[in-house]
C-alpha positions in Angstrom: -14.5 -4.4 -19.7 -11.8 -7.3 -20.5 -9.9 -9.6 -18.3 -7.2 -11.6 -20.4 -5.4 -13.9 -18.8 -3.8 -14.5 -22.6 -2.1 -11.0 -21.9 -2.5 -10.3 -18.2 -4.4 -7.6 -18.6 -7.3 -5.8 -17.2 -9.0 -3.3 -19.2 -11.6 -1.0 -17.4 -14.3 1.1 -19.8 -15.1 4.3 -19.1 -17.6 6.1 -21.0 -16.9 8.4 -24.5 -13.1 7.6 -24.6 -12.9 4.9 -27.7 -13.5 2.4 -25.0 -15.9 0.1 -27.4 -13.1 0.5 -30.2 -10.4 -0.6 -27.5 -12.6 -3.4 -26.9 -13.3 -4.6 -30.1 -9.2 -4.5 -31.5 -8.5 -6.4 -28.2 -11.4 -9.1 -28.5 -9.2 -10.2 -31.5 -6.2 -10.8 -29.1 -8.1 -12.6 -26.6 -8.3 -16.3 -25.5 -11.4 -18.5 -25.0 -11.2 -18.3 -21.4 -10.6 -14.4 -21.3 -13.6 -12.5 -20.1 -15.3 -10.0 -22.6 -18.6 -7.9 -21.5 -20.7 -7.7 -24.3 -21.1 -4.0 -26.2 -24.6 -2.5 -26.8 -25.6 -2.2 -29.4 -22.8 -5.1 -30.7 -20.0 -4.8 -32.8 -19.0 -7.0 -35.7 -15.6 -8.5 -35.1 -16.4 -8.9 -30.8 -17.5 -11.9 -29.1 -18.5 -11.6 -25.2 -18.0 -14.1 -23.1 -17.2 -15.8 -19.8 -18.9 -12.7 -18.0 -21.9 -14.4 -16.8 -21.8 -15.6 -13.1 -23.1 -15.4 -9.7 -21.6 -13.4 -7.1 -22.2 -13.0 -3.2 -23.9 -8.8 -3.1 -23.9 -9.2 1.2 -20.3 -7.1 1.6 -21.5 -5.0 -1.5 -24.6 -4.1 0.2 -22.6 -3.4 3.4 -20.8 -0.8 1.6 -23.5 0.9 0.0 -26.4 0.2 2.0 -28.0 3.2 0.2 -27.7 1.4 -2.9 -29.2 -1.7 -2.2 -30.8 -1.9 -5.8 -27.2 -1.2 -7.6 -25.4 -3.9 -5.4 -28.1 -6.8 -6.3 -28.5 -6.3 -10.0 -25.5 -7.4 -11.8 -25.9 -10.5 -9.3 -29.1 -11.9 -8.8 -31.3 -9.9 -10.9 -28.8 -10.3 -14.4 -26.5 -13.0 -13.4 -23.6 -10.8 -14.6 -20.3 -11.4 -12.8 -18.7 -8.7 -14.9 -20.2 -5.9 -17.4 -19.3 -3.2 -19.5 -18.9 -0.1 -17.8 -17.5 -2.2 -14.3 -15.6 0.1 -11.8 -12.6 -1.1 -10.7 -13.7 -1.4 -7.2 -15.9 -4.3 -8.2 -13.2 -5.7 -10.6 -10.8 -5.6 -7.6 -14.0 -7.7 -5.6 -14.7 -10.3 -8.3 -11.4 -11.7 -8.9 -8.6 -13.2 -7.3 -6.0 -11.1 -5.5 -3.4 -12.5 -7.7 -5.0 -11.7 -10.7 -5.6 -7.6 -9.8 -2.2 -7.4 -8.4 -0.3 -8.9 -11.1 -2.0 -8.1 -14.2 -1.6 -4.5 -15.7 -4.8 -2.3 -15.2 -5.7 0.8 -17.4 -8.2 2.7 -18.9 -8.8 5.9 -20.9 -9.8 9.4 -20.2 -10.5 12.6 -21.8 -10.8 15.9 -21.5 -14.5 16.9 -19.7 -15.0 19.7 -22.2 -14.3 17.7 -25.3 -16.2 13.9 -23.9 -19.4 16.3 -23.1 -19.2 17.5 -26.1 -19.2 14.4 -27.9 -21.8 12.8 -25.3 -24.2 15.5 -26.1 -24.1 14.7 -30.3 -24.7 11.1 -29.1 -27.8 11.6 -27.5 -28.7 14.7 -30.0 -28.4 12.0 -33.1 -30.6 9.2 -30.8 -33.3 12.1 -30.3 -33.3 12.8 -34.0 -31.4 16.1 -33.3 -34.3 18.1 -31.6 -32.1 18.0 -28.1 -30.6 21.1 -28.1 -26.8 21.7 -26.2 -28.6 24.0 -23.3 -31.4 21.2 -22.8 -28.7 18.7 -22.8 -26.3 20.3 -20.1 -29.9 21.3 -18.1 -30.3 17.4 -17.5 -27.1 16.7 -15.6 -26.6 13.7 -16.9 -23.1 13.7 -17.7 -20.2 10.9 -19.1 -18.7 11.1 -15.1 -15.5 8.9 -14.9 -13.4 8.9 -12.4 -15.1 6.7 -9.9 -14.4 4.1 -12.5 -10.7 4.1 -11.6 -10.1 5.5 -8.5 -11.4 3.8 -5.1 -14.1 4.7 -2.7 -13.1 8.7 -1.9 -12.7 9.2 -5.8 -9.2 10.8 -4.6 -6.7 7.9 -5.4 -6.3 6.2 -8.9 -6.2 2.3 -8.3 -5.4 1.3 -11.8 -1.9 1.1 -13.3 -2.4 3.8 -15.6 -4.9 6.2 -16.8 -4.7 6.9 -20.7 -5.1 10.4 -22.3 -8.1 10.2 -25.0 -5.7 13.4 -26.5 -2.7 11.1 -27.0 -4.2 8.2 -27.8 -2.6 6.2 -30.5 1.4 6.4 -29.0 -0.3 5.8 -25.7 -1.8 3.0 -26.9 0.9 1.9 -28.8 3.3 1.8 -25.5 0.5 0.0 -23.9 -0.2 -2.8 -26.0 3.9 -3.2 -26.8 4.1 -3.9 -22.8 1.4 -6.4 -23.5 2.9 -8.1 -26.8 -0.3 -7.3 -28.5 0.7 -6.3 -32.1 -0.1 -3.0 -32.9 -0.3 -1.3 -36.5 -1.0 2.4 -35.1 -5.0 1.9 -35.4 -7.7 0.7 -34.0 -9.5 -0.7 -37.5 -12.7 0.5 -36.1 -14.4 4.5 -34.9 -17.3 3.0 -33.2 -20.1 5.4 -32.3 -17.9 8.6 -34.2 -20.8 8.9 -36.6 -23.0 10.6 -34.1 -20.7 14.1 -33.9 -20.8 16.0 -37.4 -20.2 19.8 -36.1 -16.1 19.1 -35.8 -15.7 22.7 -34.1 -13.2 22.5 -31.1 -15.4 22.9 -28.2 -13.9 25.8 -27.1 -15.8 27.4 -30.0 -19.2 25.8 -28.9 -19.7 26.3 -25.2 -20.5 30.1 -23.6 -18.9 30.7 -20.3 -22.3 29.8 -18.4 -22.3 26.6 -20.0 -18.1 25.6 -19.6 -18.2 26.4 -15.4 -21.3 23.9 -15.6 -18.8 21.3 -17.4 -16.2 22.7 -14.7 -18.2 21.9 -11.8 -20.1 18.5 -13.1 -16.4 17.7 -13.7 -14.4 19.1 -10.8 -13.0 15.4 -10.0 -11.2 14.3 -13.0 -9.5 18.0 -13.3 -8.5 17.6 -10.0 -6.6 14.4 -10.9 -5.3 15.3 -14.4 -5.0 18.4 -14.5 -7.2 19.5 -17.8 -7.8 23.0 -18.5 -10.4 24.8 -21.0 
């Protein structure tokens, strides 16, 4: 996640759409007084800061008090004001209404097929690839989005705009030329693109069991952009 007051700018990571690349090619474009979550495991070329900070949890814990444990651990238990995968609910929460209303809000997604796909090689390479796809898509644990950018019923998008991971380079490059960040059409860095070496479009590698499991884990983010098999 990045805040630049350089650029007035808000960017929101979600997971498996180049967010840690985004992050890194903006880092260079930030000021010292910009906020920048750190990356795990870091990146040469990015420098987190200003993200530390208490917070008041009560009107968090209000609104979830089922999740009493996720509304106190970025406050007291870590200290951290902001961090990396931040909806923007809790952006909106932690800064001042000035700032969220003026400064231009976006984030990436991709298509649920393609970003389990490339989830499931992430964890496959971490587990020394003895995970297979079926065991993978059997745990449930899935790169879930949307409530990331949309507000509490997951129905309305409360960013400014929502990125396709398919177009992503002259999305970008609109972006960032609304911004005055200077833009050479590339990022300079593929982080965590070593972990997928089977290049097969996925429509290739899931059955029809497995895509309605992607189809249902997913229904959400279809819903709101419309993605197809």
């Amino acid at each position: 996640m990045i805040l630049s007051h350089n650029h007035k700018f808000i960017f929101i990571k979600t997971a498996k759409t180049a967010g840690t690349s985004i992050e890194v090619f903006l880092s260079k474009n930030c000021g010292s007084a910009d906020i920048l979550t750190p990356i795990e495991p870091p990146v040469e070329g990015h420098q987190p800061r200003n993200y530390l900070g208490f917070i008041n949890p009560i009107p968090e814990i209000l609104e979830r008090p089922g999740k009493i444990f996720s509304a106190l651990r970025h406050s007291i238990i870590s200290r951290e004001k902001f961090y990396r995968h931040m909806p923007a609910l809790e952006v909106r929460k932690r800064v001042p209404a000035e700032v969220w209303n003026t400064y231009f809000k976006f984030c990436v997604e991709r298509n649920p097929w393609d970003k389990v796909l490339s989830h499931y090689y992430m964890h496959a390479a971490r587990e020394s690839g003895s995970l297979s796809l079926k065991e993978y898509l059997a745990r449930g644990r899935f790169p879930i989005n949307y409530f990331r950018y949309t507000d509490r019923s997951g129905r309305k998008i409360i960013v400014d705009r929502v990125l396709r991971y398919e177009n992503l380079t002259a999305e970008l490059s609109k972006v960032f030329s609304q911004l005055n960040i200077p833009f050479g059409g590339t990022l300079g860095v593929m982080a965590k693109s070593e972990y997928r070496t089977d290049r097969r479009p996925y429509q290739q590698v899931f059955d029809d069991e497995q895509r309605r499991i992607v189809e249902k884990a997913f229904a959400k983010e279809i819903e709101l952009h419309g993605y197809r098999f």
